[in-house]
C-alpha positions, 0 to 999 in steps of 0.5 A, a space after each residue: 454344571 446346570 447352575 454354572 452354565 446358567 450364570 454363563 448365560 446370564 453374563 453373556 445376556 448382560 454384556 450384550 445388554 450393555 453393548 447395545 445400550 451403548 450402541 443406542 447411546 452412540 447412535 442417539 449422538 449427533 454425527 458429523 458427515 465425512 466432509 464436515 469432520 475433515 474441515 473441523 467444522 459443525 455440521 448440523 445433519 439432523 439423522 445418520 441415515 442419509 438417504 436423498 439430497 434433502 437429507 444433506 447438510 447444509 454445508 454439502 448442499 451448498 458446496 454440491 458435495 456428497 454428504 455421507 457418514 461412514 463408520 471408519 473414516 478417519 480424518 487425513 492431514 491434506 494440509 501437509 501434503 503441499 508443503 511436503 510437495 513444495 519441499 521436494 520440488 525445490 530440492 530435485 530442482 537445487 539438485 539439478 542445478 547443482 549438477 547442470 552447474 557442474 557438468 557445464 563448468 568447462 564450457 564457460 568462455 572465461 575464468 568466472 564461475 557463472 551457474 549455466 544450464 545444460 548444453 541445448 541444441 534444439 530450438 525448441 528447448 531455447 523457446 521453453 527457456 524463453 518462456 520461464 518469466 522468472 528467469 527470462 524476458 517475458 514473452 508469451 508461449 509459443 502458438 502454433 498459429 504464431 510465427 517463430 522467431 528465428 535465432 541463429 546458433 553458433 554452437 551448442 554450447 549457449 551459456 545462460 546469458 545468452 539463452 536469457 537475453 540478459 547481460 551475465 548474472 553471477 552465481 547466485 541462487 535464483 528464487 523457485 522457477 516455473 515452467 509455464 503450463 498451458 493448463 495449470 492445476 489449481 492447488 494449494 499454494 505454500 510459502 513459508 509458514 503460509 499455506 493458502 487453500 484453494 478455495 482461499 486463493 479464489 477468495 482472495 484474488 476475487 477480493 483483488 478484482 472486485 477492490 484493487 485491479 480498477 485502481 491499476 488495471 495491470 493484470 489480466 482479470 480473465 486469467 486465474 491466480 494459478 497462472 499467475 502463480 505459473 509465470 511468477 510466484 512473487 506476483 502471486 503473492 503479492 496479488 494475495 498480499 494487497 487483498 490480505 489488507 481487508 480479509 476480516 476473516 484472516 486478521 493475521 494474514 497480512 503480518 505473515 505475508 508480509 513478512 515472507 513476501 518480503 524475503 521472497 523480494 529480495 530474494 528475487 530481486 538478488 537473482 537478477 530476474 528481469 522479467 515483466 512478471 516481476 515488474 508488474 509485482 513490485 508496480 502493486 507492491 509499490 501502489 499498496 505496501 505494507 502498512 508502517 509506522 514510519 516513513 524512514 523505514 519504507 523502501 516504497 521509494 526504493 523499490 520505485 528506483 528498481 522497478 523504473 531501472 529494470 523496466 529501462 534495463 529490459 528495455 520496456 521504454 523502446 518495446 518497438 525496438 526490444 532488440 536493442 536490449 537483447 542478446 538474441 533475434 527479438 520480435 514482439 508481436 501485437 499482444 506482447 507489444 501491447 503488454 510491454 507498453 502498458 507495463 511500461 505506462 503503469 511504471 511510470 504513473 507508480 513511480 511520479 504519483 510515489 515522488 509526489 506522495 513522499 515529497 521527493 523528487 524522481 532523479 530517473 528519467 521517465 520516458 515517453 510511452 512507445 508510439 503504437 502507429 506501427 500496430 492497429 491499436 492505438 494509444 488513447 485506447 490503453 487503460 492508463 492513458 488519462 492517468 498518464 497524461 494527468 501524473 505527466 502533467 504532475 511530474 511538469 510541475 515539479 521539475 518546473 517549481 522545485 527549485 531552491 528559493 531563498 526564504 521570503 521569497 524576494 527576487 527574479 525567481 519569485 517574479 518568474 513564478 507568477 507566469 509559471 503558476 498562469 501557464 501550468 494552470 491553463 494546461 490544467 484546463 486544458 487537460 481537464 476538458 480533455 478528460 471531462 466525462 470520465 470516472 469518478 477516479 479520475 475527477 479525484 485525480 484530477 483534483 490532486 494535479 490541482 492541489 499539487 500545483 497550488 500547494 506551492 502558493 504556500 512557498 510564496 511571499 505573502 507580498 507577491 501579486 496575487 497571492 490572497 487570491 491564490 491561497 483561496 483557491 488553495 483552500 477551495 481546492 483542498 476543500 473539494 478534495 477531502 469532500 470528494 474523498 468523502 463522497 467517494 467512500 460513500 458511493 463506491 463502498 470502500 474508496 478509503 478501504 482500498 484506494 492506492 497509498 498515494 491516494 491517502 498521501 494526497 488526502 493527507 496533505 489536504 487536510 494540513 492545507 485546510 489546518 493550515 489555512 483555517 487556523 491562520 489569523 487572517 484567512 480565517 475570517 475570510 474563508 467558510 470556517 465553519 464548513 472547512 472545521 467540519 470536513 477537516 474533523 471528518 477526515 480525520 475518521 477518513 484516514 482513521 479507515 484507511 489506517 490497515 494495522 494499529 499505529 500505522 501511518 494513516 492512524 497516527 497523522 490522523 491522531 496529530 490532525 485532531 491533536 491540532 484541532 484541539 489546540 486552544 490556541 489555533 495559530 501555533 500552527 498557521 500563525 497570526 498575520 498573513 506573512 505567517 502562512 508561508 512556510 519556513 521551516 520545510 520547503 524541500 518536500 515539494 507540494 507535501 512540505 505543508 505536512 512536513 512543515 506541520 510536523 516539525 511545529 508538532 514536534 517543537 512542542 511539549 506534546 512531541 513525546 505524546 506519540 513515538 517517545 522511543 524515537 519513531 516520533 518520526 511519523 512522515 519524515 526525519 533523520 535516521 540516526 548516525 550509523 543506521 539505515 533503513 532496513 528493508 527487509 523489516 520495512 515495518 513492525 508489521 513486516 517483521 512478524 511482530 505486532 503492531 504497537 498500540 501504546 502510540 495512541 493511547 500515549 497521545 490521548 493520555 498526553 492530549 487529555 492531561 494537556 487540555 486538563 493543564 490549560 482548563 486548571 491554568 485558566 480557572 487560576 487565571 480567573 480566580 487571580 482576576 476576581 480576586 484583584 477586582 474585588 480587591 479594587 472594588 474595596 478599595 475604590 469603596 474605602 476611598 469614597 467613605 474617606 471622601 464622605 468624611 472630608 469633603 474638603 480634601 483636607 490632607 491634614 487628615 487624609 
């Protein structure tokens, strides 16, 4: 017994031994606090034992959170939470509609089968539905101070239509509504597979801030991503999309977004939604779309139709008389005014600097801005203003020199021309000391009026007067534009990085002017050659920076710009003689055919298959193929979730090295020819004065 419960003891101490050791061992590991071990993040907390602020990590230190280990603590899955939230919200609310669809059938004035809400009859719940941007107008929410207005009801039967001020939509399925909060919660936001933290969200949108909103002032900057997220979840996303395009931590942020937020404009744009919101969203979707390989898969153009439809069907052209566009009593007070112009402004600057970019002409009328006498403020107050009088100025050039000329140029419509280019020049003046003084910017912009108007030189016959003079000021002008780009880039710390698509377009079409010109046999020795060769190598690493996915755009008119400065023989692309300049091939693109027409001369040759031989050589411009469009909801490679192709450059180059290595192996065959046949000479002119040594007389018996 003695013996047995001697070695019982010896066993208890021995196990104790052991659980004490592997205490020790499990105590001498290096934990993670509560905080860092629910991020998955490395924490560098040096002890266990925490017991003053000094003791925190550094994490917890910086965020003011409260470091602590607790023994039990188990990591929670938070960040399915909000989508599990999203999920049942959207169904209770496709529930309730059904119902309200339901029980509100009978009440409809016609045999259709219009989706109305429930019947309202105070004006307090007319007043909230107002309020819903995504469904409705835009109008702020009502403040106490604030002076109602009055709407008359005929029953309390008010179909949808009614309630929404709009014309009767049919039935289908509109995209999530909010209702606005006065104070909205900051959460997480999920939309599709994408979930954005809120420290995420905050990051984002003050990256849109910081780089983008100067460019477009549209939104206000005071108010948070949240409340954006409140009147319109598509102008959120999109807010979030446009800053994506350089968040270096989240490379493949901007594929998913585009893709999903893609779907989530045509969605709305389905639901009828005619809402300011909305408009605003596809006003910056249309200023920085998603990055693409080609042109003819680019709704921008598109979308710039619907945004300037809606805008007129809203009746932001009239905000003064918005009840005109309206089924109930409609007043706009000073603030909402203020709000409907600007969109209005924005709108317009949009879709002209979109036309000009792509080299098509805007068929929709574009408006005067509503006149602001009837408010205290006033219109040269609007942060758009100067903008707007230079893309004005711009639109007047195209409606006043896009018309169709007969090639060579001959004729009464060419003579016209030359008064036209004297008048539109001295408004440019004119509208230049108006806007002396400002930004940096708006010296850019400035700069792309003046290449936008001199760019039709180029359609001119090389007979008309004044045309030497004219080219070189063509190529002044193109000069000065990529060199301000360039300092621009270095000043502001990211021009190329976050200037507005219609930015690059104009850049792009500044350096063909100045290929153009340079490579031209006769301007060649009469312009700085040197300088223009440098600055036009130069640009190319500019739109390499602007380039935002592999293949894109950017990157691939950058690739065909180094492709022609390669080029042994530099006139295949601005010719021999002074009548070679003018272009022949395209002249339909407005000031951006010089790209086009530079693009067909790419393509016509052997190196047409370097880039795009699987039929998106079509960088800028092209055919679609008989039977096929466009598809918009996979506007890009990108856009569709699949990644971007890389084999288009390294193709070029492949192609551009074998190129160059064929002309270098030609001409070493060439000269070799060369000293064979002069050496052959040579011998022979040596045989023929020994013969002459030997006959002096020139004997023909012997010769």
């Amino acid at each position: 017994m003695q013996s047995s419960r001697r070695t019982d003891d010896e066993s208890g101490s021995s196990r104790t031994d052991f659980g004490a050791d592997q205490a020790d061992k499990m105590s001498s590991r290096r934990k993670a606090c509560n905080d860092c071990k629910q991020q998955k993040l490395r924490c560098d907390l040096t002890s266990a034992q925490v017991l003053t602020v000094s003791d925190y990590c550094s994490r917890c230190r910086r965020l003011g959170l409260a470091c602590r280990i607790d023994d039990g603590f188990r990591r929670t899955r938070k960040r399915r939470q909000p989508t599990d939230l999203e999920s049942e919200i959207q169904s209770l609310r496709e529930q309730l509609r059904a119902s309200q669809s339901n029980t509100s059938t009978s009440s409809q004035h016609n045999g259709t089968d219009w989706p109305v809400p429930a019947p309202v009859g105070t004006p307090g719940v007319v007043f909230n539905t107002l309020n819903q941007t995504d469904t409705g107008l835009n109008f702020s929410p009502v403040r106490p101070d604030s002076t109602p207005v009055s709407i008359d009801f005929p029953d309390a039967t008010t179909n949808d239509a009614d309630l929404q001020c709009l014309t009767t939509r049919p039935g289908i399925e509109p995209p999530t509504q909010h209702h606005a909060s006065p104070f909205p919660l900051a959460r997480p936001r999920a939309l599709g597979n994408i979930i954005l933290q809120i420290e995420e969200i905050d990051e984002l949108f003050n990256m849109y801030i910081k780089h983008n909103h100067p460019y477009l002032p549209l939104i206000d900057e005071k108010k948070s991503p949240h409340e954006y997220y409140e009147r319109s979840d598509l102008l959120f996303w999109v807010i979030m999309a446009v800053a994506a395009r350089r968040h270096k931590s989240q490379p493949t942020l901007l594929p998913r977004l585009a893709r999903n937020v893609t779907d989530l404009l045509w969605k709305t744009l389905r639901s009828m939604s005619h809402s300011i919101s909305t408009i605003r969203a596809l006003c910056l979707l249309c200023t920085w779309p998603f990055p693409t390989s080609s042109s003819t898969s680019d709704p921008t153009f598109m979308l710039v139709g619907i945004m300037l439809q809606m805008s007129t069907q809203m009746g932001l052209h009239c905000a003064f008389d918005a009840q005109d566009f309206a089924k109930v009593p409609l007043k706009l007070d000073t603030s909402e005014y203020s709000e409907w112009v600007q969109t209005w402004e924005a709108c317009n600057i949009v879709a002209i600097s979109v036309s000009i970019g792509c080299g098509l002409p805007l068929f929709s009328q574009v408006y005067e801005s509503p006149s602001a006498s009837q408010f205290e403020s006033s219109s040269s107050e609007s942060p758009f203003y100067l903008r707007l009088q230079i893309e004005r100025f711009r639109l007047r050039v195209s409606l006043s020199l896009a018309r169709p000329m007969p090639t060579g140029g001959e004729g009464a419509l060419t003579r016209e021309r030359s008064m036209m280019y004297h008048l539109l020049n001295l408004d440019l003046d004119e509208l230049e000391k108006e806007c002396s003084g400002s930004c940096d910017t708006e010296a850019w912009y400035l700069l792309a009026a003046r290449l936008h108007l001199q760019a039709f030189y180029l359609f001119d016959h090389s007979a008309m007067e004044g045309y030497k003079d004219r080219i070189v000021g063509l190529f002044s002008t193109a000069y000065n534009l990529v060199d301000l780009g360039q300092r621009l880039n270095a000043r502001l710390q990211g021009f190329f990085n976050h200037c507005p698509f219609f930015c690059y377009q104009t850049y792009v079409n500044a350096a063909f002017v100045l290929l153009k010109i340079l490579t031209n046999g006769f301007f060649n020795p009469i312009v700085d050659a040197k300088a223009g060769k440098q600055l036009l190598e130069s640009s190319i690493t500019g739109l390499r920076q602007m380039s935002v996915a592999n293949n894109d755009l950017p990157a691939r008119l950058g690739d065909i710009i180094g492709f022609f400065c390669a080029l042994p023989d530099p006139a295949v692309v601005g010719g021999v003689t002074l009548i070679d300049l003018q272009l022949k091939q395209v002249r339909n693109r407005l000031s951006m055919s010089v790209v086009y027409d530079s693009l067909w001369t790419w393509r016509s040759g052997p190196h047409s298959m370097a880039v795009g031989h699987d039929g998106e050589g079509d960088v800028t411009a092209g055919e679609m193929p008989d039977g096929e469009a466009p598809r918009p909801s996979a506007a890009s490679p990108i856009s569709s979730g699949e990644p971007v192709i890389e084999s288009g450059r390294m193709k070029f180059d492949e192609e551009l090295k074998a190129m160059i290595a064929a002309e270098a192996k030609a001409k070493v065959e060439e000269d070799r020819k060369a000293a064979k046949a002069a050496a052959e000479a040579e011998a022979a002119a040596k045989w023929a004065a020994e013969e002459l040594k030997k006959n002096p007389r020139g004997d023909q018996s012997q010769v």
